[in-house]
N, C-alpha and C positions, 0 to 999 in steps of 0.2 A: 573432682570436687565431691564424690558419694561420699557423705558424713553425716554419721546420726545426727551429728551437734548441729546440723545447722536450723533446726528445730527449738535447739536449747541454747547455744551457745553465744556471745557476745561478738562474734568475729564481724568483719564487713560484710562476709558472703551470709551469714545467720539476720543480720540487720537487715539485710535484703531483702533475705525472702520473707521476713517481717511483715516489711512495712512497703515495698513496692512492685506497681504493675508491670511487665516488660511489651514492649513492643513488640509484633510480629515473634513471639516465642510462645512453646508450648508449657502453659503455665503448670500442667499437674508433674511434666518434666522437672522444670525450673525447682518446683519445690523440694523435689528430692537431691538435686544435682549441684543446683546455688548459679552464680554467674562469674564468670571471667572479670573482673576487675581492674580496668585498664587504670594506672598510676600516672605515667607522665607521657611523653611523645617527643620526637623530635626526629624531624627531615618526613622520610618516609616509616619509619621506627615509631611505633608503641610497645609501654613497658605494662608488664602486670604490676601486680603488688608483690610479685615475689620475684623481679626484676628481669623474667626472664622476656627475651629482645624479639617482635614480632613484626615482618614486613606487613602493613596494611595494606594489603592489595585490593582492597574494594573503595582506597580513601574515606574510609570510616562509610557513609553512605553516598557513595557515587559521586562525593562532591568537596573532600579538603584538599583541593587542587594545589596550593601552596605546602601541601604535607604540617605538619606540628612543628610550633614555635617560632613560625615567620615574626621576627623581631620588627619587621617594619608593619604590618598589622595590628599587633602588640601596642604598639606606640602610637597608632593613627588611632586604636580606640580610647586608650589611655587620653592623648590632649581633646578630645572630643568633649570625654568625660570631665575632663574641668572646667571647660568652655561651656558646654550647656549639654546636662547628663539626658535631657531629655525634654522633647516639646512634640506636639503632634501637628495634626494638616486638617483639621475641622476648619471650619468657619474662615477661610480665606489665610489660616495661618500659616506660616513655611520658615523652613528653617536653607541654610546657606549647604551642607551638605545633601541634602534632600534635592537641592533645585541641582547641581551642580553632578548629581549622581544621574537625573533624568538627565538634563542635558547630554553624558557622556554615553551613557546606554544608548538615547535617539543617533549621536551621531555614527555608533559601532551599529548599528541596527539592519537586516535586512531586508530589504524591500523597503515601500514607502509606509513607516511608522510616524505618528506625529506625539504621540503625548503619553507617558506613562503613570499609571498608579502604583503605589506600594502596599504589598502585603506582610505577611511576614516566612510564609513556608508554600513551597509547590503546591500543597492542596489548597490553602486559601486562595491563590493566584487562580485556580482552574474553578473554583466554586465560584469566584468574583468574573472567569471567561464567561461562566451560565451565566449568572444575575445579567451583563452587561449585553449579550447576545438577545436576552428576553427584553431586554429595556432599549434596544435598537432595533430589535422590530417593531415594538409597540410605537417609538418616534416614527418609522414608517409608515404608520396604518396596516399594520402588518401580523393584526394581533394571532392570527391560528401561524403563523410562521417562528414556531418555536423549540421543532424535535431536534435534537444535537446526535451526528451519528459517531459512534467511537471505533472503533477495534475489539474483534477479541483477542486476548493477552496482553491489552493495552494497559499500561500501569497513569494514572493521572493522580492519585493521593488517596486517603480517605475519608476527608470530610464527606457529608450527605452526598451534594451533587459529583463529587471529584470519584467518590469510591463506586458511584452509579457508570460513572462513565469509564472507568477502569473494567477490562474484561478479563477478570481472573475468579474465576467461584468460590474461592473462600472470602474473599472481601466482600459477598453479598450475602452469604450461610448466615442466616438465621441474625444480620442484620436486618431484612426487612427492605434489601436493594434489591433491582435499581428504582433509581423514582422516576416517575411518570415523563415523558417527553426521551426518555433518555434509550437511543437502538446504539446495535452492535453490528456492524459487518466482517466480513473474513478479514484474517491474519497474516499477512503477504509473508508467511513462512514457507520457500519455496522447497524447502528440505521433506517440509510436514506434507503439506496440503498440493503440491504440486504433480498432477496427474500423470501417468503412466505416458511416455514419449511425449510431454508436454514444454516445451520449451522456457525458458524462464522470460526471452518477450511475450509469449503466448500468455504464459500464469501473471504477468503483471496486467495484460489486457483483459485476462479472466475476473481479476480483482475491480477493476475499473468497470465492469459489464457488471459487476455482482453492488457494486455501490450505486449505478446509475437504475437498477429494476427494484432496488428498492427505497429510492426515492419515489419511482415513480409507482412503489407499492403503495406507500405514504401518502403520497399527494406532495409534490414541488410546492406546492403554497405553503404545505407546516414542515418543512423542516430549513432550518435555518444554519446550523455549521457543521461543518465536520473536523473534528481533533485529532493530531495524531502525534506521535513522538517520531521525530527522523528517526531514530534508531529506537527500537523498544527493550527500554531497560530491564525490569524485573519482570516481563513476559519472555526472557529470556534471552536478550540479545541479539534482536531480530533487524538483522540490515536488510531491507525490501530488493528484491529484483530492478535493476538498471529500469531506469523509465516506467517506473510505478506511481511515482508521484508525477511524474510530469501529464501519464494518463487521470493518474485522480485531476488533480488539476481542473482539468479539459471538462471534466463530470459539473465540476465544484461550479464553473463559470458559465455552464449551460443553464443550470438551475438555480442560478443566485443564492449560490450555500458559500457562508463565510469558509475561510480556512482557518484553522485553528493550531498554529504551530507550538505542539511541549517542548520546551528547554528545557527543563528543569535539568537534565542528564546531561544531553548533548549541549548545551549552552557553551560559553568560552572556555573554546579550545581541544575539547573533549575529543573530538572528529577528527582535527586538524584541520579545522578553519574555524574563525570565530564561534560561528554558529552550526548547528547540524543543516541548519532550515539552506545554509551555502555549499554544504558538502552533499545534500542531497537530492537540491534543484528546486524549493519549497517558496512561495514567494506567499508571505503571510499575509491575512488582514489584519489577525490578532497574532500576539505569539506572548507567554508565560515565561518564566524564567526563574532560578533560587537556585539552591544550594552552592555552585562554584562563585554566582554571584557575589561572596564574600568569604569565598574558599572554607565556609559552613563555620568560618570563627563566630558570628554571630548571626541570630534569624534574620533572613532580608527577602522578600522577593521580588518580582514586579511582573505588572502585564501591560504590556505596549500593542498600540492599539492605532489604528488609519484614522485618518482627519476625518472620512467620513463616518466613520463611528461617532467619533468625540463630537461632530457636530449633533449628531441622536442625543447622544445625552446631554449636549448645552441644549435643546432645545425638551428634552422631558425636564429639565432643571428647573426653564423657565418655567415650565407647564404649572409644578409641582410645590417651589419654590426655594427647591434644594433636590444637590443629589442625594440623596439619601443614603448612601452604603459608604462605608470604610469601617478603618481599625483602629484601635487607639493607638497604637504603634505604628499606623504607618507611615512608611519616610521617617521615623526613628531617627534621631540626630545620629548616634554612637554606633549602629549599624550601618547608614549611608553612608558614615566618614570611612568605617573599613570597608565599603563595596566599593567604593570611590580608587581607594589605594589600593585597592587587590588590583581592577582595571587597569589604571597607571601601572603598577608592575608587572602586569602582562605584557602592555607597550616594552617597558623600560627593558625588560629579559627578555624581549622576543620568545613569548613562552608558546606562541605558536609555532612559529619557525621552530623552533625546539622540539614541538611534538612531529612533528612533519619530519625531522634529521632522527627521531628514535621510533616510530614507528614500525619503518622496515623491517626493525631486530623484532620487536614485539607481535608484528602479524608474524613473521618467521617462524618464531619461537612456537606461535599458537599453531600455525599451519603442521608442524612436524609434528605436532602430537594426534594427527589425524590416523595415523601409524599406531599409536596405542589399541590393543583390542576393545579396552573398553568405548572409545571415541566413535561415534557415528558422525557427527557434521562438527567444522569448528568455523566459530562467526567470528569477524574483529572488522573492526572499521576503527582507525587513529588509535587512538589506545583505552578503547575499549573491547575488550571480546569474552565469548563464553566456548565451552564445549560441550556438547551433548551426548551424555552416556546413552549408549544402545546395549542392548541383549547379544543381535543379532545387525552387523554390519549391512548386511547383505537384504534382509527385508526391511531393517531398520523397526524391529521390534524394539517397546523401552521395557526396563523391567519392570517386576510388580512396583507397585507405589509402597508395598509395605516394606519390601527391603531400605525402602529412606539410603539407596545408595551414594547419589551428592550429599547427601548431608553427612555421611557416614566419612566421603573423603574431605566434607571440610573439615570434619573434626580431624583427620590425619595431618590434614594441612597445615592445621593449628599446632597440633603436637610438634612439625616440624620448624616450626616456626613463620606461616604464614598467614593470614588471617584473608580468606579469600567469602567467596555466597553460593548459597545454591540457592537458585531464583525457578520459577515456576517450572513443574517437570525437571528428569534429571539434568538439570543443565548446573554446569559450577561458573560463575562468572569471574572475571579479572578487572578493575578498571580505577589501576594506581592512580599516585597524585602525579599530577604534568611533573614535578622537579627529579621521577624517577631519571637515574643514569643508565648508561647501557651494560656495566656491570650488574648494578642491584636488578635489573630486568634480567639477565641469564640466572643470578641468586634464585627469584623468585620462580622462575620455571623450574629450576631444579626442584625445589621445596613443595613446587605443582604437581611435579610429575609422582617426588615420592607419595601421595597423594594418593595420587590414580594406584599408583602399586600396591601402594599398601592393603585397599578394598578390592584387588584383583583376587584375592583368594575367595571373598567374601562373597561376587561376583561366581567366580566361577562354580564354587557350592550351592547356589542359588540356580546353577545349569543354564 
């Protein structure tokens, strides 16, 4: 896309770099280079504008689980839309998709959830975990009981309190994060952080020891939850050590610190169980959810929350005389009708069982490219995973950060036709829509691996 015109010219990619901001891109980049211009979609397939056919192997962002042009989604928001295009949930009002959407969420739910809210994106849902965390200790008598512990390399969004509790340091550069109340504990990356002849139940009790001294660095009285993603997504595709959470856990319920489970990634299906919070032993108080929640056709999210929360906040309500927090969209009629149908069609296709019978090929497929020189470790749990370019195998040196080597092979990626991520550190991620088959999954490793080859020169001149 290098073009003087795009400075001068009328094109889409000149209007662009015009007139809009890009997310997570490097903007002095963008303006010389312009943007990839996705046209239409369909199955697992996006088209540019210039028609040429791309697997989206990161489901646009971790989350069009039905892949583009689900005709039965299409249609669920279409009669919605005629029916009532929109009404909200202030003042005692609800709408027939909204009730019937919480209903169906409470009853797929793990652990004991009672009642859910609607937001509209993964970061509101995690900003709305803090507001609701502060507002159910304060129902307590429990007012210094309000620091929330995160992860570092944890991804949670990022609005103010969502991007505070995310542990990745450019989401805080010269924002002015994290804010107040908000810590970080280690990374259950046993690849990274896991000690010399240190075993992986050892480094998961490590992590549980290193959570519980600083609580009790804190003081047990002010801290109140701890958040985590089963799987951490854009911190790199971090699946935790066997019995990490089951030790966190144990921490969480000596000190009365809620658990805080992120969906928003792992959520249906992702893992190969409904929820990650089932594939990875997580028994919530609160737990977040969005993007596959409406296979990302339209903003939806929610956070589901234990009876004894929900009694804190009927009981600040009454204090108060209203809860005072929400969105004007939330429970969105036209959004809730297709979160509603997405869930039914997960029933209806057995779109877990589905992920669980193609898995095998896809941890396979990720496991053999550990054989690649450039590959130090490769993660995947259900159908998500990433791999982590090294230097050096053997010490597990990464390269300079200036080589931008993932970034380098997703652009080769792209060229070859596949549209994959490189997420924090050299890691490149994978993590299609559930309706991938187990053809287009050998396609798309093909189109991976040319990929990795292709920056092997680039790599190796770098020494």
């Amino acid at each position: 896309m290098n073009s003087p015109t795009l400075s001068q010219g009328n094109s889409l990619a000149s209007r662009d770099v015009k007139s809009l901001i890009h997310s997570y891109t490097n903007l002095s980049a963008h303006e010389k280079e312009g943007p990839l211009i996705i046209e239409t979609g369909k199955g697992i397939y996006v088209y540019d504008d210039n028609g040429k056919e791309y697997i989206e192997g990161l489901a646009g962002l971790w989350c069009t689980s039905f892949g583009f042009g689900e005709q039965e989604l299409i249609d669920a928001a279409i009669r919605q839309m005629h029916k009532l295009p929109y009404y909200h949930s202030f003042a005692s009002k609800s709408t027939e998709p909204g009730i019937l959407l919480a209903e169906k969420l409470l009853e797929i739910a793990p652990g004991n959830l009672s009642k859910v809210f609607f937001a509209n994106s993964g970061s509101e849902a995690n900003d709305t975990v803090v507001k609701l965390v502060w507002y159910y200790n304060n129902s307590r008598g429990l007012p210094k009981k309000k620091k929330i512990i995160s992860r570092q390399k944890a991804y949670h969004g990022v609005t103010v309190a969502a991007a505070s509790m995310t542990g990745l340091p450019p989401l805080h550069n010269d924002f002015d994060l994290p804010i107040q109340n908000i810590l970080h504990t280690s990374c259950p990356h046993y690849y990274r952080f896991g000690k010399d002849g240190e075993s992986e139940e050892d480094f998961a009790t490590r992590m549980a020891t290193e959570l519980e001294e600083l609580i009790l660095r804190e003081g047990p009285d002010t801290v109140a939850a701890f958040i985590a993603e089963p799987v951490m997504g854009a911190g790199g595709v971090i699946v935790p050590p066997k019995g990490y959470f089951q030790k966190i856990q144990a921490v969480l319920k000596k000190y009365d610190v809620l658990m805080v489970a992120d969906e928003v990634i792992c959520g249906f299906g992702r893992t190969g169980n409904m929820w990650g919070s089932e594939t990875l032993g997580i028994q919530p108080d609160i737990l977040s959810c969005a993007k596959a929640l409406s296979s990302a056709y339209l903003p939806i999210a929610a956070v589901l929350v234990s009876e004894d929360i929900f009694r804190g906040m009927v009981k600040q309500s009454e204090k108060h005389g209203a809860f005072a927090h929400g969105y004007t969209y939330s429970g969105h009629p036209v959004p809730a009708a297709v979160a509603l149908r997405t869930l039914e069609l997960m029933e209806e296709r057995n779109m877990v069982e589905h992920v669980q019978a193609i898995a095998p090929l896809f941890e396979k497929r990720f496991q053999a490219l550990a054989d690649h020189p450039l590959v130090g470790e490769v993660r995947v749990c259900g159908l998500v995973g990433a791999v982590e370019l090294v230097a050096d195998k053997a010490t597990r040196q990464s390269f300079d950060p200036s080589l931008g080597l993932a970034a380098n092979a997703v652009k080769a990626m792209q060229d070859a036709g596949l549209i994959a991520r490189a997420v924090a550190g050299d890691n490149v991620a994978l993590c299609p829509p559930l309706i991938i088959t187990e053809d287009q999954i050998n396609d798309m490793f093909d189109k991976f691996e040319q990929g990795l080859n292709a920056v092997l020169p680039l790599a190796q001149k770098a020494g």
